[in-house]
C-alpha positions in Angstrom: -21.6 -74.3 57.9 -22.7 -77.5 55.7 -22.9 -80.2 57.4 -21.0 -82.7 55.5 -21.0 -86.9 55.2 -19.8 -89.1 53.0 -21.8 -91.5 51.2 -21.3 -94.7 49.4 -24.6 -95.6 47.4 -25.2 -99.0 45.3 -28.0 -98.5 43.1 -28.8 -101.9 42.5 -29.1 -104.3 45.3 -31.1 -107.1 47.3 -31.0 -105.1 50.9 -33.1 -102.1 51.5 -30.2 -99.8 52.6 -26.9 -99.6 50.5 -24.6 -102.0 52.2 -21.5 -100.7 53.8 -18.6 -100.2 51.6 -15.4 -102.0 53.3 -12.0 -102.7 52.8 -12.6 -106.3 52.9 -15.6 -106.0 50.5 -12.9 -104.2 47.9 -10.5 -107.6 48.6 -13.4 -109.8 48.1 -13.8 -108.2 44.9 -10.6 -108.1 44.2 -10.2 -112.1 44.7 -13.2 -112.7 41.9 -11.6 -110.5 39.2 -14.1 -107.8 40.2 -13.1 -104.2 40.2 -14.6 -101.7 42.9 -15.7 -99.0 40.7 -16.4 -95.4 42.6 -18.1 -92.8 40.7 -17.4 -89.9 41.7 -20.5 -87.2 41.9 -19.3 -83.2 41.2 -19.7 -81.9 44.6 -16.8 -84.4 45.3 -14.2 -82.4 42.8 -15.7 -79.1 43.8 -14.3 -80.3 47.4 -11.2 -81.2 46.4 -10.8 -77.9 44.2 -11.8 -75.8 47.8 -8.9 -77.6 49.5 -6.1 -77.2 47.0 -7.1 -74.0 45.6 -9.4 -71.9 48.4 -7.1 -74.3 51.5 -10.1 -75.4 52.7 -9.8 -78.4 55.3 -10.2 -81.7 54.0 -11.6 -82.7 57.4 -13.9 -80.6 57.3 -15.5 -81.8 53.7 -15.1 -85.1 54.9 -13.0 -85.9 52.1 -10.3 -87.6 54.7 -12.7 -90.4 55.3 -12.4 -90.8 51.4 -8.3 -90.0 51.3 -7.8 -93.2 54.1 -10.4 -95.9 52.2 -8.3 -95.1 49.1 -4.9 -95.6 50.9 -6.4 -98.8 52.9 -7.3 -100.6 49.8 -5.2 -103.0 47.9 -3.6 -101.5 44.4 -5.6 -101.7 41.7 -8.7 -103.0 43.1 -10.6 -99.8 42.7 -11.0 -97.6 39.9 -12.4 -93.6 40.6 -14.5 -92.6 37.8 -14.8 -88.6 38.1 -15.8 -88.7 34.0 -19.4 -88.4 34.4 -19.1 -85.5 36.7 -16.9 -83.7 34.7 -19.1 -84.3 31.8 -21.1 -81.8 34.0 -18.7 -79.2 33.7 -18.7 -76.0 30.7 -15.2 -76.8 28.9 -14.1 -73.7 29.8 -13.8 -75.2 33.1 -13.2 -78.7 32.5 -9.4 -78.4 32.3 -9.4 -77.0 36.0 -11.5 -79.4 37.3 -9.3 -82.5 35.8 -5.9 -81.1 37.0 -7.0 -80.3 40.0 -8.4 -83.9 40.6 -5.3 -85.2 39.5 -3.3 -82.7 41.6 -5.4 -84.0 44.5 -4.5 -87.9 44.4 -1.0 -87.5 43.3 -0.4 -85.6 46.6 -3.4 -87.7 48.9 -3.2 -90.9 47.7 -0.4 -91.0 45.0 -0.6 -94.8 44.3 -4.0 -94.1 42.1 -1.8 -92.4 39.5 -0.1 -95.2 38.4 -3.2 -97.2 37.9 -3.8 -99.0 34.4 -6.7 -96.6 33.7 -5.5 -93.5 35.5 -5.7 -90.5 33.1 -3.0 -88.2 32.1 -1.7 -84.8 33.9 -3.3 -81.8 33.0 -2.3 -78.1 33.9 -4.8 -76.3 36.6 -6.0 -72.4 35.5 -7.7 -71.2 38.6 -11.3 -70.1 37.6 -15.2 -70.8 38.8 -16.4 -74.1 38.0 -20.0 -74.1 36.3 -22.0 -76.3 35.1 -23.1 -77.4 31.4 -26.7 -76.8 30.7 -28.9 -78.4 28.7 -28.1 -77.7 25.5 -24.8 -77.0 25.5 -24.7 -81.5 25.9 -24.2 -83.5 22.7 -27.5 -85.2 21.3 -26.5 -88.2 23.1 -26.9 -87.3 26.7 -29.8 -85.0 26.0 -32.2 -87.8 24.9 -30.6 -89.7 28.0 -31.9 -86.8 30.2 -35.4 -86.2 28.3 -37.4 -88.2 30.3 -36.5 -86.9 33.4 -36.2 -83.5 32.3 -39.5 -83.4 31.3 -41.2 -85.0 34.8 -39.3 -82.9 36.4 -40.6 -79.7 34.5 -44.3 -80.9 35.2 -43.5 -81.6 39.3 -42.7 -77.7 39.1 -45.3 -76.4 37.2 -47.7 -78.5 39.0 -46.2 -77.4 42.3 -46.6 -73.4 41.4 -49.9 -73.4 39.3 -52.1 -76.0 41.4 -51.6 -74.1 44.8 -55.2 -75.1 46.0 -54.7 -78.8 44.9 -54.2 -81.5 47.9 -51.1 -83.0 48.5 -52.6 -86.6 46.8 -54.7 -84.7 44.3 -50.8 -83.0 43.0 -49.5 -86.3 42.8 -52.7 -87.6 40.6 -52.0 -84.5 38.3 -48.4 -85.2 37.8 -49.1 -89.1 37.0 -52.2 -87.8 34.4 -49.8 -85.1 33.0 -46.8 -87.4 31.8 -48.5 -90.4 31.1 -50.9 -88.0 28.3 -47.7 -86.2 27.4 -44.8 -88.8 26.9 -47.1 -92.1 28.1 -44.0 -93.2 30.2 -44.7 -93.5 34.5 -41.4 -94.3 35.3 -41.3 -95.2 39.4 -37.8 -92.9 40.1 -39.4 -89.8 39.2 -42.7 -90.5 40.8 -41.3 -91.2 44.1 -39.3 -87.6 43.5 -43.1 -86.3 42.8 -44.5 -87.9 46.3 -41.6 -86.1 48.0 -42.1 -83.0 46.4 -46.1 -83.3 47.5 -45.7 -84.5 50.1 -46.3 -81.5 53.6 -44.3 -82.2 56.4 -47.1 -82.8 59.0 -46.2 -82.5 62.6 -46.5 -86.1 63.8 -43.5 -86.7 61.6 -40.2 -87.2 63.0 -37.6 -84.8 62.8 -34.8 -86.9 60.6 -38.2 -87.5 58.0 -38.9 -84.1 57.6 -35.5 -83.2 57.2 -35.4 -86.0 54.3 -38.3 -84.5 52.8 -37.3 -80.8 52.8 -33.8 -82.2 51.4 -35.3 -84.3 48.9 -37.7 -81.0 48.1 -34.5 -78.5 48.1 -33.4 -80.7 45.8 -36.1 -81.3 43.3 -38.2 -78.6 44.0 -36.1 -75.6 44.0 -38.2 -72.8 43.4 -35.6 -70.2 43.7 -35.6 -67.7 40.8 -37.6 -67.4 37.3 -37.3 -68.4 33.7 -33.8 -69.7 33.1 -32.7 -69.5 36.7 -35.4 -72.2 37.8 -35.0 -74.3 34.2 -31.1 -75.1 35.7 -32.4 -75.4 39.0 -34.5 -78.5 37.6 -31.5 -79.5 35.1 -29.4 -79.5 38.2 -31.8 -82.4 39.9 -31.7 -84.2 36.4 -27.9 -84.4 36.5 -28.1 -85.7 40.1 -30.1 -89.3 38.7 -27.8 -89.4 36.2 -25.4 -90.8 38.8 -28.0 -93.8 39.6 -28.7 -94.2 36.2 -24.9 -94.6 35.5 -24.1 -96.7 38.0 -26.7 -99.4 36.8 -25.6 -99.3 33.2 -21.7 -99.8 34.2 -21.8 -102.3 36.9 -20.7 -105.8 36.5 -19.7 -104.6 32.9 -16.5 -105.5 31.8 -13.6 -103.0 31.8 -9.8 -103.7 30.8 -10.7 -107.0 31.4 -12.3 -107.2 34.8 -15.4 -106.8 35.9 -16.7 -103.9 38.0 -18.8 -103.4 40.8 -20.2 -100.0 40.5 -20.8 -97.1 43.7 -21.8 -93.7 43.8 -19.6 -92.1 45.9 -20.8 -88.1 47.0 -21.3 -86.2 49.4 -25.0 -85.1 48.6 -27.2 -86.6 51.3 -30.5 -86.2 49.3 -29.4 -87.9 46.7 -28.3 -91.4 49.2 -32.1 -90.3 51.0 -33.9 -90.8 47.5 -31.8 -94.4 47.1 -32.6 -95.3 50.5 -36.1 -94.6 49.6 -36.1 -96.5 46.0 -33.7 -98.5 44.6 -33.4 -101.0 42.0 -33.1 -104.7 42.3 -31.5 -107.4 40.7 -33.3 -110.3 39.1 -31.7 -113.3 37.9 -28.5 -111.6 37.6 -29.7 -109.1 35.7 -27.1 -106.1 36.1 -29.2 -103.5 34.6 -32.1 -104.4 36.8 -35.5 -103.3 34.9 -37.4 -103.9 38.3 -37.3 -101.5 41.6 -38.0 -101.5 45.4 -39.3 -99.1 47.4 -38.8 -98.8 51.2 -41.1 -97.5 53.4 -40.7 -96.5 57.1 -43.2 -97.1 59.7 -44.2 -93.9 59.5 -45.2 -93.2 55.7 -46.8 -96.8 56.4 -49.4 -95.4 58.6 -49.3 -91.9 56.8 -52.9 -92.1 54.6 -50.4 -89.6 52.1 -47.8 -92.5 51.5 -50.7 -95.1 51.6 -52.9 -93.0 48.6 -49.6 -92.1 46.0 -48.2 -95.6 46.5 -51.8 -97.3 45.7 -52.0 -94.9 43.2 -49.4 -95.9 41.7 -49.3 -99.3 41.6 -52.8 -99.2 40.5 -52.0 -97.0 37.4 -48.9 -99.1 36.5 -51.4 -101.9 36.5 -53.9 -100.2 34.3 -51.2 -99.9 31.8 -49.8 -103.0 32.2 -53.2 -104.3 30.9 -53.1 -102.1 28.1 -49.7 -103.3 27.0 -47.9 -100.2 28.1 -44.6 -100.1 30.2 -42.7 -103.5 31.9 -40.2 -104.7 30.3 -40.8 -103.6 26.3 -38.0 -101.8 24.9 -38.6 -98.4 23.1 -39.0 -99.0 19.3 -37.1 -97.0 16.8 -37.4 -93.2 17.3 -38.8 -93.4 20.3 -35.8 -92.0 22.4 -35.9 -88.8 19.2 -39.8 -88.5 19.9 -39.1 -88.0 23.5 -36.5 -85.5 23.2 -38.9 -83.4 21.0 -41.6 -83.3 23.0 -38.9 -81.9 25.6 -37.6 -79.8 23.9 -41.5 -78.4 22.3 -44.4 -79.0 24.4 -42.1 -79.5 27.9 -40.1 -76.2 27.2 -43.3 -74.1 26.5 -45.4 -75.4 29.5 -42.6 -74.2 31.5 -42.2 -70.7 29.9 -46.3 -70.8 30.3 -45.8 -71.3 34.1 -43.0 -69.3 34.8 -42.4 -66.2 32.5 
């Protein structure tokens, strides 16, 4: 049985662990005009459609924990967002998945429904909720996904044809490959990379290397071939989405107030990979274009954590110098030139590696 636990995650914040999400937080908010803004990941709704249509046991999902926050707060001080997941969801499906979330609060926590931007009532058809791949999203979201789609293409292939390669020495490969191919290092997806690398060594503790092989389960799913495996990886991509989100929409201005912005899921790999790197804010900046990463004592005396982080840094300095990365937006058809090495070179590497 999965072991459930609910998570709260703020992307963008000053302490290295997401701070607790509390009642009196959401009042706080609520006092400075500030909306508590929960987006919801998918494997939330798919939990709420196994206890209304399978009679699964909220309990059990640990969406109770969720049901009672809801109830406890003050009306309308939070807003649930379940748009981006659903934007994860094949149309076919998407009807379902909306009426049953709906279903769900009116009869859990009915005061939501009468919120300013509750959405309307739709009909539930009972059928199997899947995903949207790739290229079944509009133009839009696929250049939003292209640099992440593509880094994570390379930590697979990378993982699968460098078997002989050392842990470090994958890590070094990855940085070369999409800094020659897309010239972009961004730090989210090369902590995903030391993760993936990374071998779980026996003077670890236990909870790390059950972070790592969750992170790795995650990222590095190497079950199946062809376009099995090129969802498995489109599945990770849609997970960041969530972080990505989050730091766009927060202290944005909706119906006229502004919101704080959570993750709110049930996935503990994705709340191990912000507990690991998140981003922080700098002179208010909501958006954030600067991150932290936190170390534990362990990876701090590990010479694996000590090698990729230098590494790192020390590329992202090199490039610095050459007047590559910080803080410079894209110039025009940048995003389009991204998406088409994707959907060329990063496409074709894969069916190299794995057909």
């Amino acid at each position: 049985m999965t072991d459930y636990q609910l998570r709260f995650i703020k992307p963008c914040r000053e302490s290295d662990s997401s701070p607790p999400l509390s009642v009196k937080r959401v009042k706080e908010n609520k006092a400075r005009n500030t909306e508590t803004s929960l987006l919801l990941d998918l494997n939330i709704l798919i939990r709420m459609e196994d206890v209304l249509l399978r009679g699964g046991d909220p309990n059990e999902f640990k969406l109770t924990e969720l049901i009672n926050f809801i109830n406890t707060c003050p009306e309308e001080s939070i807003c649930l967002t379940p748009g981006f997941a659903l934007n994860e969801v094949h149309p076919k499906f998407k009807n379902q998945c909306f009426g049953v979330y709906e279903t769900f609060l009116s009869f859990f926590c009915p005061q939501m429904i009468d919120h300013p931007a509750s959405t309307r009532h739709s009909e539930t058809i009972v059928s199997n909720t899947r995903r949207k791949r790739f290229e079944e999203l509009p133009i839009g979201e696929q250049y939003i996904h292209s640099v992440s789609y593509y880094s994570l293409i390379q930590i697979h292939i990378i993982d699968s044809s460098y078997p002989n390669l050392s842990p470090i020495d994958k890590f070094n490969k990855y940085m070369e490959s999409v800094c020659k191919d897309i010239d972009l290092l961004s730090a989210l997806e090369a902590e995903i990379a030391k993760y993936c690398f990374c071998e779980k060594k026996g003077n670890y503790s236990q909870g790390f290397k059950v972070k790592i092989q969750g992170i790795k389960d995650n990222f590095l799913n190497r079950n199946g071939r062809g376009e099995q495996r090129l969802m498995n990886i489109f599945n990770g991509v849609q997970d960041l989405k969530y972080i990505k989100s989050a730091l766009l929409f927060s202290e944005e201005e909706f119906y006229g107030k502004n919101q704080e912005t959570w993750i709110v899921t049930l996935d503990s790999k994705l709340y191990w990979l912000s507990e690991s790197i998140h981003y922080f804010p700098v002179d208010g900046e909501p958006h954030s274009k600067y991150y932290c990463t936190v170390r534990t004592d362990e990876q701090n005396s590990c010479p694996y954590w000590q090698a990729v982080d230098d590494a790192f840094i020390s590329l992202q300095e090199k490039r610095k110098l050459l007047g590559k990365g910080g803080d410079q937006p894209f110039k025009d058809g940048r995003v389009n030139e991204l998406h088409t090495i994707l959907i060329t070179k990063g496409f074709e590497d894969f069916a190299s590696a794995f057909t």
